[in-house]
C-alpha positions as CSV (number, residue, x, y, z in Angstrom):
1,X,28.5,36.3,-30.3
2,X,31.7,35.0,-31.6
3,X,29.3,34.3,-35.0
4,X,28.1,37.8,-34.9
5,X,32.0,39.3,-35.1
6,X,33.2,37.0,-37.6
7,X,30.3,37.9,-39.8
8,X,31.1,41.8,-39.5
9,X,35.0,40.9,-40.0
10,X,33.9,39.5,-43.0
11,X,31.9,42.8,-44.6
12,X,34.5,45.0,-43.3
13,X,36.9,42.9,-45.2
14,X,34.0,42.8,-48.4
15,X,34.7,46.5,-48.1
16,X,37.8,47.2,-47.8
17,X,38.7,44.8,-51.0
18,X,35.9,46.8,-53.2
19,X,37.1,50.2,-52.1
20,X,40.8,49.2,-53.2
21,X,38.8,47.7,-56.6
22,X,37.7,50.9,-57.4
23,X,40.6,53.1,-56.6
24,X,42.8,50.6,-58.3
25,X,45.8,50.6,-55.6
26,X,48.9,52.0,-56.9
27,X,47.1,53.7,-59.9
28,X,46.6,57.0,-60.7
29,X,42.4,57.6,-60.5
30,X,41.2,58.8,-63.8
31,X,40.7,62.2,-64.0
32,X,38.6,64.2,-66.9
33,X,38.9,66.5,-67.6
34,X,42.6,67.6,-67.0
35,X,43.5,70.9,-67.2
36,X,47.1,71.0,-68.5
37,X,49.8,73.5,-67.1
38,X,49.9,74.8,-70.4
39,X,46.3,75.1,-70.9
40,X,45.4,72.2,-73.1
41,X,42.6,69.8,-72.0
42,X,42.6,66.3,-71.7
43,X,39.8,64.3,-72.0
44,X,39.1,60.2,-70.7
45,X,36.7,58.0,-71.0
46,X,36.6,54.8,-69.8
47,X,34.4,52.4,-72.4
48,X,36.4,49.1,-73.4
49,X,33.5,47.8,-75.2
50,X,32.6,51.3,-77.4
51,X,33.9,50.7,-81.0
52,X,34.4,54.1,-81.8
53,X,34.2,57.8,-79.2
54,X,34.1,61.2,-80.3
55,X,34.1,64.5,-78.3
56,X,32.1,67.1,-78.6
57,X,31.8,70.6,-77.4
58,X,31.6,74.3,-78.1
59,X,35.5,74.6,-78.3
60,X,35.9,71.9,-81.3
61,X,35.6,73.1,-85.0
62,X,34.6,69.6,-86.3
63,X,30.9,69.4,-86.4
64,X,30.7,65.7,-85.7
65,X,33.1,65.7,-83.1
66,X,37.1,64.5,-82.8
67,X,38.0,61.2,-82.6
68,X,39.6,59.7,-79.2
69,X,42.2,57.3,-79.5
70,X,41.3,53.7,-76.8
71,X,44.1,53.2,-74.8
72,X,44.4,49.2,-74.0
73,X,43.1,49.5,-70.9
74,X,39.9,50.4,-72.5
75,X,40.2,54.2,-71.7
76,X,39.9,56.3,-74.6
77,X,41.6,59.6,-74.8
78,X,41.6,63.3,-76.5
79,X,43.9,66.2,-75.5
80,X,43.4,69.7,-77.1
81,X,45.6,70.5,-79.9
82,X,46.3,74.0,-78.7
83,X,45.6,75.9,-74.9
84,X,42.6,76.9,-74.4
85,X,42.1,80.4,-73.4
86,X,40.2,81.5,-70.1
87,X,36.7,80.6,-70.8
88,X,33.7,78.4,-69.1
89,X,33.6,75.4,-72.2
90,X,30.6,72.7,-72.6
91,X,31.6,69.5,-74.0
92,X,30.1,66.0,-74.0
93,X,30.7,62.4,-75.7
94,X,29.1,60.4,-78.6
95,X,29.8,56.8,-78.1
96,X,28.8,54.6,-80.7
97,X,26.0,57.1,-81.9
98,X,24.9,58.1,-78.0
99,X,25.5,61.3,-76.3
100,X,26.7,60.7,-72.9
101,X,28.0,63.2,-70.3
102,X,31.2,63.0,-68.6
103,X,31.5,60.5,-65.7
104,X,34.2,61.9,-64.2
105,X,33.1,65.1,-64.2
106,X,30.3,65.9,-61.4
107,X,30.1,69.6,-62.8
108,X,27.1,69.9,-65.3
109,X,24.4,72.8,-66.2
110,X,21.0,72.7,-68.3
111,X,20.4,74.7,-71.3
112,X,16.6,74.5,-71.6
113,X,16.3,70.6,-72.3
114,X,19.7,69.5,-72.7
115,X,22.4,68.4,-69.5
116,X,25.7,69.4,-70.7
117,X,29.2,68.6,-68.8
118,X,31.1,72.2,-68.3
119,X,34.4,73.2,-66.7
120,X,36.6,76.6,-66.1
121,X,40.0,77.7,-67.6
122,X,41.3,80.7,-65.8
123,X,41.2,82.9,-62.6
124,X,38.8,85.3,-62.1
125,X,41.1,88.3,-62.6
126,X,41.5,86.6,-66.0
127,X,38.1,85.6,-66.5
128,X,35.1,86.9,-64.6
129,X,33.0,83.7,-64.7
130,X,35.7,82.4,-62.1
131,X,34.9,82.7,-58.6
132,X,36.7,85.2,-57.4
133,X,38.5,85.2,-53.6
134,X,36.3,88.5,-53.1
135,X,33.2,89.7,-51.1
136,X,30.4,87.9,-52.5
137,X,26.4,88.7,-53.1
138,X,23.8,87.0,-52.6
139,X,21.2,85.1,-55.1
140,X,17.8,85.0,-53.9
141,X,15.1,83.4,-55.8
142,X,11.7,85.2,-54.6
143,X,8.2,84.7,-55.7
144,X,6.4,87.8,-56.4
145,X,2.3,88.1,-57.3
146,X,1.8,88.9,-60.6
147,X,-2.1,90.0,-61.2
148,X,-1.5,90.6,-65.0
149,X,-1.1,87.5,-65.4
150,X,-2.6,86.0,-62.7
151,X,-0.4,84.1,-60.9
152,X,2.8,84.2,-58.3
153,X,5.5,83.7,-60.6
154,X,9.4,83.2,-59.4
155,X,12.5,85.3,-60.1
156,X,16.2,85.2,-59.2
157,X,17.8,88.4,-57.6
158,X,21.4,89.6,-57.1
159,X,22.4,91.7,-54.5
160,X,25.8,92.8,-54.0
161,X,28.4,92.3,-50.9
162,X,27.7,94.3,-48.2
163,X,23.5,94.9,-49.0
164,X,22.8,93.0,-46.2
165,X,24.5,94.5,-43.5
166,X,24.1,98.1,-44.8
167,X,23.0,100.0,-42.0
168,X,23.1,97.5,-39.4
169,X,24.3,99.9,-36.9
170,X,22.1,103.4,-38.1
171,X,19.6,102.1,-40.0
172,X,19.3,105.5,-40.9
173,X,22.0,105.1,-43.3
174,X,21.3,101.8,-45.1
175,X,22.2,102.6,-48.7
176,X,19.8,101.9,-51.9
177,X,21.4,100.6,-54.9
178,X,20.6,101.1,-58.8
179,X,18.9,98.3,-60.5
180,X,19.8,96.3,-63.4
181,X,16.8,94.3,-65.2
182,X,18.5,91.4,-66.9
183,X,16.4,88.7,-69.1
184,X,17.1,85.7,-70.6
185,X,16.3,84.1,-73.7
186,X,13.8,81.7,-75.9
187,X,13.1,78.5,-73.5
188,X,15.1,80.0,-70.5
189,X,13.8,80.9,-67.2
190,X,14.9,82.7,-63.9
191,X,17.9,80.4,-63.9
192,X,19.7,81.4,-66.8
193,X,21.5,84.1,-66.6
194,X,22.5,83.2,-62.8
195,X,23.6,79.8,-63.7
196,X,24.6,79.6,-67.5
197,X,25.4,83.4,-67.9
198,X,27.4,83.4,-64.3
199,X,25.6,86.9,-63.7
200,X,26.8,86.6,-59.9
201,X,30.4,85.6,-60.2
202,X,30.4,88.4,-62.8
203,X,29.1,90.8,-60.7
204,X,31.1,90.0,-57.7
205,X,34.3,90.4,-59.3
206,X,33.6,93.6,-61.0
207,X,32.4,95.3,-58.1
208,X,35.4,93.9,-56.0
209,X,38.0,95.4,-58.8
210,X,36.1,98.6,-58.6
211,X,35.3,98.0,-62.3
212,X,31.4,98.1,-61.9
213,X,29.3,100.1,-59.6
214,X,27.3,97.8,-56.9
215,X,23.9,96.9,-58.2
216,X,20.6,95.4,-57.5
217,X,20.3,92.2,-60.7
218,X,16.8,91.4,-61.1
219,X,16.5,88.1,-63.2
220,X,12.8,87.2,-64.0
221,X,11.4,84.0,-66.1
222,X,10.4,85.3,-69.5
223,X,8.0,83.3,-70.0
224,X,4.8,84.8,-69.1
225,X,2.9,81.6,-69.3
226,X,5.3,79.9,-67.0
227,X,5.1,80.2,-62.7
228,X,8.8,79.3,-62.6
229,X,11.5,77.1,-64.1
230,X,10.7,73.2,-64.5
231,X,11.1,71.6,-61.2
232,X,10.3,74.7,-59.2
233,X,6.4,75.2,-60.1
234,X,3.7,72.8,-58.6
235,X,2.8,69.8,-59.6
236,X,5.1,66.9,-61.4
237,X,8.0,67.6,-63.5
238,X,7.3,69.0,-66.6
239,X,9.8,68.7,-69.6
240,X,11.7,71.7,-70.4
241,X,10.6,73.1,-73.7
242,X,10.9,75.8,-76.7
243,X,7.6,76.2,-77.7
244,X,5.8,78.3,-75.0
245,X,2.6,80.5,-75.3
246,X,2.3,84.3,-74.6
247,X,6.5,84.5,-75.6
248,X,6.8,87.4,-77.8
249,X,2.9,88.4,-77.5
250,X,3.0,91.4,-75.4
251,X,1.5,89.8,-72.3
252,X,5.3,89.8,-71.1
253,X,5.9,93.8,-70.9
254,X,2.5,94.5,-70.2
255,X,2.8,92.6,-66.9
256,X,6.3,93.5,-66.0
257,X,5.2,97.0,-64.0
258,X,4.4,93.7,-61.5
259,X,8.2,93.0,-61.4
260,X,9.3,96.7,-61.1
261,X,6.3,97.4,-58.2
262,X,7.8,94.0,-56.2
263,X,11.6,95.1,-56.7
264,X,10.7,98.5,-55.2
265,X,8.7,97.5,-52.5
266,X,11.0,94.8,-51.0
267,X,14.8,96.1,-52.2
268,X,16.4,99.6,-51.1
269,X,16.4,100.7,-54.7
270,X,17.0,104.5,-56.5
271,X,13.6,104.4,-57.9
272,X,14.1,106.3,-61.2
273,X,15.1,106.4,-64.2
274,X,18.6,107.5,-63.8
275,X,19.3,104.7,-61.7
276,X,17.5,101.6,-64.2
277,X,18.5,99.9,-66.7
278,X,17.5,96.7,-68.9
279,X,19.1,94.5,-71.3
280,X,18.1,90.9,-72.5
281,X,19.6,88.2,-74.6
282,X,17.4,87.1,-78.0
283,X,14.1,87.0,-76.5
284,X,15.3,88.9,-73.7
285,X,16.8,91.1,-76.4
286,X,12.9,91.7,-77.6
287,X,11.6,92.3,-74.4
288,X,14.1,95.0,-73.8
289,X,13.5,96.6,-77.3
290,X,9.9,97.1,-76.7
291,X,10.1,97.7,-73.1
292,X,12.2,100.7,-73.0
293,X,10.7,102.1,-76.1
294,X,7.0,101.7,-74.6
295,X,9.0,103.3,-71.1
296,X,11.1,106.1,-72.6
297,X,11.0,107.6,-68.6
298,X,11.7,103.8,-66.9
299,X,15.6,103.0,-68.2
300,X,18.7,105.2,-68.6
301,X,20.2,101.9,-70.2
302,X,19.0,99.7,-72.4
303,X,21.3,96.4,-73.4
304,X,20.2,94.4,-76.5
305,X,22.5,90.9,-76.9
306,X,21.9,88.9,-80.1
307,X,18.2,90.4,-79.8
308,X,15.2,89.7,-81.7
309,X,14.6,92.8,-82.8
310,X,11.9,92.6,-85.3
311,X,9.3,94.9,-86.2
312,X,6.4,92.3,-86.8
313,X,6.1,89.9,-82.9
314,X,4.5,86.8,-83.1
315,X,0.9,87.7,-82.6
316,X,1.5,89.7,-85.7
317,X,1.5,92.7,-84.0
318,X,-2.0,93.1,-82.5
319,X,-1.0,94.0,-78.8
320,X,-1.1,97.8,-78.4
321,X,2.9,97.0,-77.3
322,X,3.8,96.6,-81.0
323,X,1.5,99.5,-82.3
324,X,3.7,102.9,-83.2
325,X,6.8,101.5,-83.0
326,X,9.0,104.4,-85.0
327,X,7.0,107.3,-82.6
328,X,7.8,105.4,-79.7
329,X,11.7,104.7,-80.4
330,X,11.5,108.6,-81.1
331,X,10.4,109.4,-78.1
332,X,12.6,107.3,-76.7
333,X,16.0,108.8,-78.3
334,X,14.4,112.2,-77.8
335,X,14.6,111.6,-73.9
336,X,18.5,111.0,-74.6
337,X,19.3,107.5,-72.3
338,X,22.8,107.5,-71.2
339,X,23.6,104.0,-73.1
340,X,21.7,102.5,-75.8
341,X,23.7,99.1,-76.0
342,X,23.8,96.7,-79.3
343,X,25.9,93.7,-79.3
344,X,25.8,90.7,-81.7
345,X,28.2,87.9,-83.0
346,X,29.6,87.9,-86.8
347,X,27.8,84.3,-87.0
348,X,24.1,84.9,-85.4
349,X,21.5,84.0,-87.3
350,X,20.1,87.6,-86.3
351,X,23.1,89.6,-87.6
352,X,20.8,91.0,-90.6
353,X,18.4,91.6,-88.5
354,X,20.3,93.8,-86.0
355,X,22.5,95.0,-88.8
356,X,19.0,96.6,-90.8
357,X,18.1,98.1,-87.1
358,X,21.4,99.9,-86.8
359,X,21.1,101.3,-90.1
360,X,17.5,102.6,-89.4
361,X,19.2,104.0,-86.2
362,X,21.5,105.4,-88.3
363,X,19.0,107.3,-91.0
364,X,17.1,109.0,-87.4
365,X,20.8,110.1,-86.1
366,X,19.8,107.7,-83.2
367,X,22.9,107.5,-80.8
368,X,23.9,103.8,-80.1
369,X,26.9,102.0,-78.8
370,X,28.0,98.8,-81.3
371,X,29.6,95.8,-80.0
372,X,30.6,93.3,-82.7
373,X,32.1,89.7,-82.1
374,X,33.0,86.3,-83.3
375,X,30.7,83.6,-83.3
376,X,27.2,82.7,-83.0
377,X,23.9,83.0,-80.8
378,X,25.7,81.7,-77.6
379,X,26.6,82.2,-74.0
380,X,30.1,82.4,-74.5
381,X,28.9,85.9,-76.3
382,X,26.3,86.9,-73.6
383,X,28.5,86.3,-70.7
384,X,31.0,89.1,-72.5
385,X,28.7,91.1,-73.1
386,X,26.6,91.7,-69.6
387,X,30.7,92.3,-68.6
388,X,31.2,95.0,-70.6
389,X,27.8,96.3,-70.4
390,X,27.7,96.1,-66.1
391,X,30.8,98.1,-66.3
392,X,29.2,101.2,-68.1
393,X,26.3,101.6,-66.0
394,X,25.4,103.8,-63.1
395,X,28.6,106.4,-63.8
């Protein structure tokens, strides 16, 4: 008995020393990164052996990175030149040639194959990606059967605070809610615009500041090929990837009535066109190009972000989606939707391509609202645009 105690003394004591190790008693625990009271950013590392460190990220100018400067305790170090302003930034570190995220940081998000470390500047009245101390939604990921293409496939939907308990006491009265059909880009999936894009803190903090009329966000994976995002669909992880059949083919809007009929069927929705809308970044951006001009009676609303807009898909144009394009957009514009939506960075490799469809728009007298801002294809971009656009829809 008296063995049996000493022995546990002994690991409590093992413990207690290698707890008091690791917070290094009378130290201050490294922290990274460290938002500043003036809004700089400082980053740590600690890596006594690495001969050199530099940080990367979508908020420094260098292309290779900025050096950090190794303290001699073997932490090396990096603060901002100048505050950052109210933004969700991605950053990582190269040491000695290998990207590494940050291990202080437990906050990360995927971009199609790559892990990136992330944090927040900002409150949420100054930036929407923020949670706000408002009602909330709620983000549902549902599987739906989708005959076109022959398979249940997954998709994420918002709905806003008080959905669920509309009507509790007269059912009578539950309320139905417009719908916004929001899609993500090349090698996204169902999680993108709910997790990189922040669609639901956006959302929630629009419709608590009365700036954005309480909607229904239906986020489906794009990929047509695809049951759901990698880790969700049966069978063994599969790595994420670019380079997926049936993209930008045509299978995509000719099965998305499946999505609409679903939404209808299971969500109090205004089922018309009044009360739809659809907008898409890049790919997404396609989609909702040739969706709304093959539905000129589906969407009031139509939001193109850094979209692919070109005439000739990838399937060179064979599916009947593609075919009489300028009749179709006619139609379309002839039916007169409330917002025809174009947004797209000074820097984005599309920029011509969205610049030569505005001027087409311009030769038919085609009525358009145009959104132009800095930088590249990138959420930063997208995330300001679905805010501006959510707060023009449904009035």
């Amino acid at each position: 008995m008296k063995k049996m105690i000493v022995l546990a003394l002994m690991a409590v004591a093992t413990l207690s020393a290698t707890a008091q190790q690791s917070l290094e008693w009378g130290k201050r625990p490294l922290q990274s990164p460290e938002i500043n009271s003036d809004n700089t950013v400082t980053f740590r590392l600690k890596a006594p052996e690495a001969q050199r460190v530099m940080l990367t990220g979508d908020f420094v100018q260098e292309q290779q990175g900025v050096a950090m400067t190794k303290g001699e305790d073997g932490v090396w170090q990096y603060t901002t030149p100048q505050a950052l302003a109210p933004e969700l930034y991605y950053y990582a570190f190269n040491v000695d040639g290998l990207r590494v995220n940050d291990p202080l940081n437990v906050y990360q998000i995927r971009d199609v194959n790559t892990v990136m470390s992330i944090f927040l500047i900002g409150t949420a009245e100054e930036c929407p990606y923020v949670v706000g101390d408002v009602p909330h939604g709620t983000v549902q990921k549902v599987w739906y059967p989708s005959p076109t293409a022959n398979m249940t496939r997954r998709m994420t939907i918002y709905t806003p605070a008080g959905y669920d308990d509309s009507g509790i006491t007269n059912p009578a009265e539950q309320e139905s809610y417009p719908v916004l059909y929001l899609l993500h880009g090349m090698g996204g999936d169902e999680e993108a615009w709910s997790e990189l894009g922040r669609a639901a803190q956006i959302m929630d903090n629009l419709i608590a500041q009365g700036k954005a009329v309480p909607m229904i966000v239906v986020m489906p994976n794009g990929n047509i090929s695809q049951e759901a995002a990698p880790g969700e669909k049966a069978g063994a992880f599969a790595q994420p990837s670019f380079n997926l059949p049936h993209t930008m083919d045509g299978l995509y809007e000719e099965a998305f009535p499946d999505i609409v009929k679903y939404v209808e069927a299971h969500y109090r929705v205004k089922a018309d066109k009044r009360h739809r809308a659809v907008a898409g970044l890049s790919m997404g951006g396609f989609h909702s190009f040739y969706l709304s001009a093959n539905h000129p009676d589906w969407f009031d609303y139509v939001g193109l972000f850094s979209a692919a807009v070109m005439r000739e898909p990838r399937d060179g144009g064979a599916s009947a989606i593609y075919k009489d394009l300028d009749g179709k957009l006619a139609r379309l514009f002839a039916a007169k939707p409330q917002l025809y939506w174009i947004g797209i960075g000074r820097d984005d490799f599309l920029y011509d391509m969205n610049a030569d469809l505005r001027r087409q728009f311009d030769e038919k007298g085609y009525r358009y609202t145009y959104v132009e801002s800095t930088g590249g294809h990138i959420w930063r971009n997208w995330r300001c645009y679905l805010t501006e656009f959510a707060q023009l829809l449904f009035k």
